[in-house]
C-alpha positions as CSV (number, residue, x, y, z in Angstrom):
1,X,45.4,1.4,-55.6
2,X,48.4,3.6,-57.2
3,X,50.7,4.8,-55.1
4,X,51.0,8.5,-55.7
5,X,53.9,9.8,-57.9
6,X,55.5,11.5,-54.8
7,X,56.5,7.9,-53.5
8,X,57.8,7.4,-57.2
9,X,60.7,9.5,-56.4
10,X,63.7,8.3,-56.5
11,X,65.6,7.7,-52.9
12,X,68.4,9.6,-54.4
13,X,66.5,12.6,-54.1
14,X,66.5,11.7,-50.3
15,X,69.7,13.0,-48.3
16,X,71.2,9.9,-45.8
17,X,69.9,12.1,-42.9
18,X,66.4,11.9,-44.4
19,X,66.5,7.9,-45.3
20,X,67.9,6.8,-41.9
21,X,64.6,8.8,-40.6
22,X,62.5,7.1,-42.6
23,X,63.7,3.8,-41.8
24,X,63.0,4.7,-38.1
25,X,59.8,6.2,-38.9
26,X,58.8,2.5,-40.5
27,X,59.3,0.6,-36.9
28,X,56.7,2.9,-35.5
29,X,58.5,4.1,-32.1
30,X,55.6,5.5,-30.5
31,X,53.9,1.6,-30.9
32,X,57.3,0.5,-29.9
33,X,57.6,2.2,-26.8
34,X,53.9,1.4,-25.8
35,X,55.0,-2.2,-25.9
36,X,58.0,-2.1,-24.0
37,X,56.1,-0.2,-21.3
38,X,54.1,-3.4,-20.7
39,X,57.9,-5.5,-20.8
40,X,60.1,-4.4,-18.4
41,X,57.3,-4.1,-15.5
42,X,56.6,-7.8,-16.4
43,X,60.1,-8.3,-15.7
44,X,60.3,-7.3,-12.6
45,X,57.4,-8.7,-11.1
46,X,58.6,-12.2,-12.5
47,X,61.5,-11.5,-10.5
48,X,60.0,-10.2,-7.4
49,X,62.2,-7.6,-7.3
50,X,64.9,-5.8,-10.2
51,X,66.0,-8.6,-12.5
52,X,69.4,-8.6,-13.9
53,X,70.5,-5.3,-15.6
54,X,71.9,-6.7,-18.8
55,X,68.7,-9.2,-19.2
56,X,66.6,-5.9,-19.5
57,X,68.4,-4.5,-22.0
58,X,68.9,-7.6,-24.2
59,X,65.0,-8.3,-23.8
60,X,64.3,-4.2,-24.6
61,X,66.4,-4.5,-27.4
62,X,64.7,-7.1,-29.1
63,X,61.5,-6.4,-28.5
64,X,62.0,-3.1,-29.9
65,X,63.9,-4.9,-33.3
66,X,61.1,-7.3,-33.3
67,X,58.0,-4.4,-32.5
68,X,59.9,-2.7,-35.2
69,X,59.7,-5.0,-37.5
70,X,56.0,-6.0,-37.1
71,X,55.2,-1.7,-38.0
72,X,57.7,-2.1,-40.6
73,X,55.9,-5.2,-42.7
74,X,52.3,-3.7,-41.6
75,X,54.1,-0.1,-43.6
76,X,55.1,-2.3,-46.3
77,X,51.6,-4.1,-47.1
78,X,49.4,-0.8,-46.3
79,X,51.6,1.5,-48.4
80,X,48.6,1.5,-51.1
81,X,46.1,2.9,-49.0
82,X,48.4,4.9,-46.4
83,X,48.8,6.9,-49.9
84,X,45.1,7.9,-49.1
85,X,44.8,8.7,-45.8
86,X,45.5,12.1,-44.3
87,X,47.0,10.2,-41.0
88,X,49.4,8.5,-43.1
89,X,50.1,10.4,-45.8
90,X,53.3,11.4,-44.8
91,X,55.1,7.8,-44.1
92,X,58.5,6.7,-45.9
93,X,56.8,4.7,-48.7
94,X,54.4,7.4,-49.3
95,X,56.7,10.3,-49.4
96,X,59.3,8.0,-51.0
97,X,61.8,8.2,-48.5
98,X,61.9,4.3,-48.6
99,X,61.3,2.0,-51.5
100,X,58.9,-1.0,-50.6
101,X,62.1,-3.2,-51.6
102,X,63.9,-1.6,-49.1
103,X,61.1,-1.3,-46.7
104,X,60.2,-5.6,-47.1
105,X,64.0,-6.3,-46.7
106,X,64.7,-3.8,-43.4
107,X,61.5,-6.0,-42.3
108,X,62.7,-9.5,-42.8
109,X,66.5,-8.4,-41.2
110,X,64.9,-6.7,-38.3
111,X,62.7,-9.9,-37.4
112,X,65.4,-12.5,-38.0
113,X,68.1,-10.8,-35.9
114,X,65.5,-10.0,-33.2
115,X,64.6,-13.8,-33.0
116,X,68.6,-14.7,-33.0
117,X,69.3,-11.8,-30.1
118,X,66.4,-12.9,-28.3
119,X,67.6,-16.8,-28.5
120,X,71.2,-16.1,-27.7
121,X,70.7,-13.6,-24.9
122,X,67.6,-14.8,-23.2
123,X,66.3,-18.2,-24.1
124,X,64.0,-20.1,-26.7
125,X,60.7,-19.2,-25.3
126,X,61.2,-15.6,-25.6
127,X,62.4,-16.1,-29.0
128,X,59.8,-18.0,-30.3
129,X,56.8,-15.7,-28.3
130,X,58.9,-12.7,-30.3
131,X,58.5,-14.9,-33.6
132,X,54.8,-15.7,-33.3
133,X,54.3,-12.0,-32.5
134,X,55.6,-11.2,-35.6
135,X,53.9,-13.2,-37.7
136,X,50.3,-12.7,-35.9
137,X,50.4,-8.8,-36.7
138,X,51.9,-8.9,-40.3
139,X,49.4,-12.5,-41.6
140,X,46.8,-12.3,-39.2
141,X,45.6,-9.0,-38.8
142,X,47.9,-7.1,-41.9
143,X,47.3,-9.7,-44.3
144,X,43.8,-11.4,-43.6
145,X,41.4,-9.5,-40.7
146,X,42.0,-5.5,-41.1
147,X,40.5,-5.5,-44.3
148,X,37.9,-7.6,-44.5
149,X,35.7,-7.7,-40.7
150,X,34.4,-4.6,-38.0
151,X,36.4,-7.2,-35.6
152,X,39.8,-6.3,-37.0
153,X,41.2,-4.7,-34.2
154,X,40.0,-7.1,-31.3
155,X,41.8,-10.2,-32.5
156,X,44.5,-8.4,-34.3
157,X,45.6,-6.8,-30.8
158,X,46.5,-9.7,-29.8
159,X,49.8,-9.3,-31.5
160,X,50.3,-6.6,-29.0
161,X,49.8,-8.8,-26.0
162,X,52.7,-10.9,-26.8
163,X,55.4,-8.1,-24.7
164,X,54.1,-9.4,-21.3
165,X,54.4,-12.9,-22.1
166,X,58.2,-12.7,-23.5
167,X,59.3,-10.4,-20.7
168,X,58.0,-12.7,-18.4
169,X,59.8,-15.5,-19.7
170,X,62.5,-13.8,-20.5
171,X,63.0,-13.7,-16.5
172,X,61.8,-17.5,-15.7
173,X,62.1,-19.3,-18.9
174,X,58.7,-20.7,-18.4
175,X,54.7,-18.7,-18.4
176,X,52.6,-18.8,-15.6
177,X,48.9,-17.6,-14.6
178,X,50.3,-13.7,-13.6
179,X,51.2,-13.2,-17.2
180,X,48.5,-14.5,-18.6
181,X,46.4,-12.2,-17.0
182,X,48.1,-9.3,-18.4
183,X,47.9,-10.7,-21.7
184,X,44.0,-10.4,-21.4
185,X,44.2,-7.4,-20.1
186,X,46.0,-5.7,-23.0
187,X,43.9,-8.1,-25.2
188,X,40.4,-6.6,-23.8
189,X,42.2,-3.0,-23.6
190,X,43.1,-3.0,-27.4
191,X,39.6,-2.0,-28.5
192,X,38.6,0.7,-26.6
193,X,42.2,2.3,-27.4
194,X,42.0,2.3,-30.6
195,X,38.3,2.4,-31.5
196,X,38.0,5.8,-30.6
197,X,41.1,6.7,-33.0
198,X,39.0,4.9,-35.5
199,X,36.4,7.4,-34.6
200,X,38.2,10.3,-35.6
201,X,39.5,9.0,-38.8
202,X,36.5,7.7,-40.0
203,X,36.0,9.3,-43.1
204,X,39.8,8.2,-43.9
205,X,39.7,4.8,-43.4
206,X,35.7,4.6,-44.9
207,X,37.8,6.1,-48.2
208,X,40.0,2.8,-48.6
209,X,37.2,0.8,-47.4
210,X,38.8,-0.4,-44.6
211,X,36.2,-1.6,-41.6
212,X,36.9,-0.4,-38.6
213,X,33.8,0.5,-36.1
214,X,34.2,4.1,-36.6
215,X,33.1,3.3,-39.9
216,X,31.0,0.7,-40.0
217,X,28.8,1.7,-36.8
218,X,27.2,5.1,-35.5
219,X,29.3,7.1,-32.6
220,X,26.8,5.9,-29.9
221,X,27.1,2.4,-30.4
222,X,31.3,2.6,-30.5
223,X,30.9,4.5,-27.9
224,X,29.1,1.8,-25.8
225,X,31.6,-0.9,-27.0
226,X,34.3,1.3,-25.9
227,X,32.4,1.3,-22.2
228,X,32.0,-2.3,-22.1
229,X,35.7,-3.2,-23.1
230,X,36.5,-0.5,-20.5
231,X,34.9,-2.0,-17.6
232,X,36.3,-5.3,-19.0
233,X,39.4,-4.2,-18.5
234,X,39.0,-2.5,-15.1
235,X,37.7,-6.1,-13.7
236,X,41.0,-8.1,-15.5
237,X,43.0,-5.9,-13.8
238,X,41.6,-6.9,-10.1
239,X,42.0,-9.9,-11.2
240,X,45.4,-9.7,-10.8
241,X,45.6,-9.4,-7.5
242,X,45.3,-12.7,-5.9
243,X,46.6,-14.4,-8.7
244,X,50.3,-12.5,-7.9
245,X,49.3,-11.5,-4.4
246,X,49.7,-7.7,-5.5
247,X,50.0,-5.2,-2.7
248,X,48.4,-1.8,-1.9
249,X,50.1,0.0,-5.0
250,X,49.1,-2.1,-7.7
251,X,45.4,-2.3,-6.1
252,X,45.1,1.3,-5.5
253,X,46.2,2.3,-8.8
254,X,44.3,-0.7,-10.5
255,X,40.9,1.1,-8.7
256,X,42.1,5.0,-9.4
257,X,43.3,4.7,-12.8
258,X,41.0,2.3,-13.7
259,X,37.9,4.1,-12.6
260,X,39.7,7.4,-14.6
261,X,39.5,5.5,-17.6
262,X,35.9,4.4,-17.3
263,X,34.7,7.6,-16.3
264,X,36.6,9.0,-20.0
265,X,34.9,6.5,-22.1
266,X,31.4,7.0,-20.4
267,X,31.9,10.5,-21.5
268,X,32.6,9.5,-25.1
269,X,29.5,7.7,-24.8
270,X,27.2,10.4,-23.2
271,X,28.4,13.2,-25.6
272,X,27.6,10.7,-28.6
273,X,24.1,9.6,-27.5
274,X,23.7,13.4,-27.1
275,X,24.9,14.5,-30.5
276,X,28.0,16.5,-29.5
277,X,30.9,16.0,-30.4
278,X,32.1,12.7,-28.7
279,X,36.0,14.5,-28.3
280,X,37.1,10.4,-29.1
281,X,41.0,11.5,-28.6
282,X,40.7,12.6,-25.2
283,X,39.6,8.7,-24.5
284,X,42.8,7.8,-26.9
285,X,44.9,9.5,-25.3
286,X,43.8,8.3,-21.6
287,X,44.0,5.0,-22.7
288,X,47.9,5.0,-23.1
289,X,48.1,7.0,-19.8
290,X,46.2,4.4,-17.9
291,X,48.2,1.2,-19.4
292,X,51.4,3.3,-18.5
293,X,50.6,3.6,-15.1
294,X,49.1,0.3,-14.4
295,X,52.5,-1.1,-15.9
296,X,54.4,1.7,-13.6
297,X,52.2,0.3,-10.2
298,X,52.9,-4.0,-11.8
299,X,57.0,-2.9,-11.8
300,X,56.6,-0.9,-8.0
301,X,54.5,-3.4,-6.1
302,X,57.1,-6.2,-6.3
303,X,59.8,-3.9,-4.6
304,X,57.7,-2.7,-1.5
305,X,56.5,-4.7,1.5
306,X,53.2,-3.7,1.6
């Protein structure tokens, strides 16, 4: 596909103001700071308590350059069809704010630097976990599963799984079963986040033939996968309990906010089996409340006695 002759333009035409934007509009910070919601919590429940100041902010800091520069490679390989997609249309490479050479060479600076920060100021697990992450979201799911399978988004989430893992051995230098269970958690949480985004951008991504289940399947039946992965997700969660001996915050919050969020997607379901409209952003949008405050409960437990 041609990129439209708006991205043509020359940077020049850009002021500095507008190109340092558009290099941070290529890391994606709202993704960004959904990941490091799921870090630091990790952190301190690896720790049992507040881990060492400085550690947090050399793990944030390059798990944001290395979240960064996952967006900024997935920016780089989707700029043909972001050009045709209302809910993209307005991103650096499109607009021309950034040139795909500058785009692919911000990406490969932010991913090596983030691997060296993360070796020298936390340790080689970490690093590598960052590394992998990297390369899962940009070959994996960028480069071989969005386009081509209905599954895309289920084993391309995985790449955003990989926070919990590298904040908690950031802390220990080693994984254990805790993290693990948060990994699946995010994992099985993925799809009913973002199918119902899918939902409402249907008709955009059926345009540049691009597979998600919004497209490919009728509302009731996403909106029945969205139920299943919810409930999924609820049970992970309680899972977590014994296996880190969580207290009454975590497990209260895990039952509240968990049965909030299956209640939502229930709703998405009902309204699409009855033909209305299924109001799929309103699930969205609960999702990312829910994972924040499960991660808020996983950082608070550790620091109470109860």
């Amino acid at each position: 596909m041609a990129i439209s002759s708006t991205s043509q333009t020359a940077e020049s035409t850009f002021s500095v103001g507008q190109k340092i934007r558009g290099y941070f509009v290529l890391t994606k910070p709202r993704v960004m700071e959904l990941l490091l919601v799921s870090t630091v919590p990790v952190m301190f429940l690896a720790q049992g308590g507040v881990p060492d100041l400085w550690l947090i902010v050399a793990t944030v800091v390059g798990g944001a350059m290395s979240a960064g520069s996952a967006a900024s490679f997935n920016m780089y390989l989707d700029r043909d069809i972001d050009v045709h997609m209302k809910r993209t249309e307005n991103r650096p490479l499109v607009t021309g704010e950034v040139s795909p050479r500058g785009a692919l060479v911000f990406s490969w600076v932010l991913a090596v630097i983030s691997t060296v920060w993360l070796l020298a100021f936390t340790n080689w697990l970490a690093a590598s976990l960052s590394a992998f992450a990297i390369f899962f979201y940009v070959v994996i799911y960028t480069m071989i599963l969005k386009r081509r399978t209905e599954q895309n988004i289920i084993w391309g989430g995985i790449a955003g799984c990989f926070p919990v893992l590298i904040g908690w051995s950031a802390v220990t230098g080693s994984l254990d079963w805790a993290p693990f269970v948060l990994f699946v958690l995010i994992f099985l949480w993925t799809p009913p986040h973002y199918w119902p985004l899918s939902m409402k951008y249907k008709d955009d991504y059926d345009d540049v033939d691009v597979p998600m289940l919004g497209v490919t399947r009728p509302a009731h039946q996403v909106g029945l996968q969205v139920i299943l992965y919810a409930w999924a997700t609820v049970a992970c969660s309680l899972l977590l309990v014994p296996v880190a001996q969580m207290g009454v915050v975590y497990t209260a919050s895990a039952l509240v906010f968990g049965g909030w969020f299956i209640y939502e997607s229930h709703r998405l379901y009902n309204r699409a089996l009855r033909g209305t409209e299924p109001r799929p952003m309103r699930v969205f949008h609960a999702s990312i409340t829910y994972l924040t405050l499960i991660f808020l409960a996983v950082a608070v437990d550790p620091l109470l006695p109860f």
